[in-house]
Structure formats: structure tokens, C-alpha cells
TIVEX-597537 format. One line per 2 residues: number of its first residue (from 1); their letters; for each residue x, y, z of C-alpha. Coordinates in steps of 0.2 Angstrom, whole numbers. Layout:
BEGIN
NUM	a	X,Y,Z; ...
//
This chain:
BEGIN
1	xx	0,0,0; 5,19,-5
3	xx	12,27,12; 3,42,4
5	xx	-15,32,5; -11,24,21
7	xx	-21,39,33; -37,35,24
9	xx	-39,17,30; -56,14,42
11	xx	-51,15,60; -61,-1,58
13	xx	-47,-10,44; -34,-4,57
15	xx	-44,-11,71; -46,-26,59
17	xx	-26,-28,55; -17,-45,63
19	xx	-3,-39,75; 8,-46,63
21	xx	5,-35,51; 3,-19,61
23	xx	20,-23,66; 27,-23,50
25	xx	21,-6,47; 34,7,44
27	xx	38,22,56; 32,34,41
29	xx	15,22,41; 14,25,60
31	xx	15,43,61; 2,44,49
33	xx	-10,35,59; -24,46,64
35	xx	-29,54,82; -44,57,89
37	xx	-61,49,96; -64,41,79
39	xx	-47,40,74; -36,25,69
41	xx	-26,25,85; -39,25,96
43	xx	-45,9,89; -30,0,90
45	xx	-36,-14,99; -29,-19,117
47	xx	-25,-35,129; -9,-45,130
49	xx	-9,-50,114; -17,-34,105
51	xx	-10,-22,93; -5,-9,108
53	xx	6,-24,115; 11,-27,96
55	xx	20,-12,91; 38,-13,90
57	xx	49,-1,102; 53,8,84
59	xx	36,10,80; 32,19,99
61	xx	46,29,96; 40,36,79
63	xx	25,40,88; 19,59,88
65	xx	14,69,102; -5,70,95
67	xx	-3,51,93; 1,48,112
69	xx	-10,61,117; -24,51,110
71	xx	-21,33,117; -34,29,131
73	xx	-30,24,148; -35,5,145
75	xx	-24,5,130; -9,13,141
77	xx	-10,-3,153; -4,-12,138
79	xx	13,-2,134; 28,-15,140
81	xx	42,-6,151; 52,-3,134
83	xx	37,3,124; 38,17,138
85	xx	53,19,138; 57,22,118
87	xx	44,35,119; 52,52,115
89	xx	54,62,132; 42,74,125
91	xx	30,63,117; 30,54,136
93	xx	23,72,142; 9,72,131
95	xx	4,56,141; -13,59,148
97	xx	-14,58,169; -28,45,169
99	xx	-18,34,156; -2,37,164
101	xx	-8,30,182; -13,15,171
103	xx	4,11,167; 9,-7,175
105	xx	23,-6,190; 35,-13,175
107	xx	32,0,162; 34,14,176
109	xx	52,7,184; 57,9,163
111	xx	54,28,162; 70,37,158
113	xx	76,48,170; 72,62,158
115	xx	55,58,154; 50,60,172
117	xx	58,77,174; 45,79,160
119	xx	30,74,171; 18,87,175
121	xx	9,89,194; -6,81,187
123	xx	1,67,179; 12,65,196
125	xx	-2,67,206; -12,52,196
127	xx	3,41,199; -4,25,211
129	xx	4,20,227; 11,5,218
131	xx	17,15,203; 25,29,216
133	xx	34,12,226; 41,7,209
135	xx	54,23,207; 71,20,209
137	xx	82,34,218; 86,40,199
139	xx	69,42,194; 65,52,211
141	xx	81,62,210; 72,68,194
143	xx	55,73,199; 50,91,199
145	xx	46,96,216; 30,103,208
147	xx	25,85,202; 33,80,218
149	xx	22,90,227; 7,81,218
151	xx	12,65,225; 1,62,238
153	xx	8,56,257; 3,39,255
155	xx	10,36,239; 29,46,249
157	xx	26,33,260; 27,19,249
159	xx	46,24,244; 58,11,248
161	xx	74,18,260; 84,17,243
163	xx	74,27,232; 77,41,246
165	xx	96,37,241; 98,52,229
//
């Protein structure tokens, strides 16, 4: 298929697509997937073996800021620790607060360093107490106090001693 066609695929035929061959798209194909309610990204389809747990670390990474602004928090509970992780550090920001407190406990203890110095207070703040116990002392030597401010006393509580260790 014409890369230059690709965006005007069904949200339903992408929906439709196996994982095999979503993960054979290119990075060119995958930016041009389309945001929104109705949009193709919004109906990629979800569980362990759905397309969100398909794409390829390559294919997060060529992700656009709209793109990750647009997945929903029950997709976000799909993304591995290295899907997270190859996210651009300002594509991680465009994260939603409810779909980043849906991230599992392995996917938060792979965010870069620099992508949490990009977390905003209201993303920290919807951080869960698991999540929050995850960090490692890198990760909280990063946090903005602002977003640290967010995080609330029982999640600071949750801290193992060596994530204090900054």
C-alpha cells in the first residue's frame, strides 16, 4: 500500500489488522496514523496479545505527540516497560494523567530519568501508590518538586529507603 494512502484506511481496517501485520508497518506508516475519538489510534485494539502490546519499540518511538496524546487509559495498561521507555521524552509528556496511572509497576520502573523530569503535577499526582513504590532513587532524583508536590503522602510513603538514596 501507497504510504501516501495509508491515513485514509477505516479505524475499523486498522482495528481489523493482525498484530503481525501492524507490526510490519513502517515508522512513516505509524505517524500517519490518525488521532482522535474516531481515529485509527484510538482503535487499536488492546489485551496482551493486542495491537498496543504489538508495536515494536521503533514503532512507539516514531510516535507523535497527537498520537500519544490520543491513546486511552485502558490501552496505556498495555505499553511493556520498553514501549515506555522508547517513547520520546516529549512525546512521554503528552501522556494523559488517567492513562499514565494506568501504566503497570514494570512499564513505570522503565521511564528514563528524563521523561520523568517531564511529568507534570497532574500526571504525578495520578501516579498509584504502587506505581509511586516502583521509582528507583534516579527516577525520584528527577522529579520536579512541583509534580513531587502532587504526590500524595501515602504514595511518599510507599518509597523504599533506597529510592530516598539520591
Amino acid at each position: 500500500m501507497e504510504t501516501a494512502d495509508f491515513s485514509a484506511i477505516s479505524s475499523a481496517a486498522i482495528a481489523g489488522m493482525t498484530t503481525a501485520v501492524l507490526s510490519g508497518l513502517t515508522t512513516t506508516q505509524i505517524q500517519l496514523l490518525t488521532t482522535g475519538t474516531n481515529g485509527q489510534v484510538a482503535g487499536l485494539s488492546v489485551g496482551s496479545a493486542g495491537q498496543i502490546a504489538a508495536l515494536t519499540t521503533t514503532q512507539v518511538k516514531a510516535l507523535t505527540f497527537d498520537q500519544v496524546a490520543s491513546l486511552t487509559s485502558n490501552q496505556a495498561k498495555y505499553l511493556s516497560g520498553a514501549q515506555v521507555a522508547a517513547l520520546d521524552d516529549a512525546d512521554f509528556g503528552a501522556l494523559k494523567d488517567s492513562a499514565l496511572s494506568q501504566l503497570t509497576t514494570s512499564a513505570i520502573s522503565s521511564i528514563t530519568t528524563t521523561q520523568i523530569q517531564n511529568l507534570t503535577s497532574a500526571q504525578s499526582d495520578g501516579l498509584t501508590n504502587a506505581q509511586v513504590a516502583r521509582l528507583n532513587s534516579a527516577q525520584v532524583a528527577q522529579i520536579s518538586t512541583d509534580a513531587l508536590a502532587s504526590i500524595t503522602t501515602a504514595a511518599i510513603k510507599g518509597l523504599t529507603a533506597s529510592a530516598w538514596r539520591v
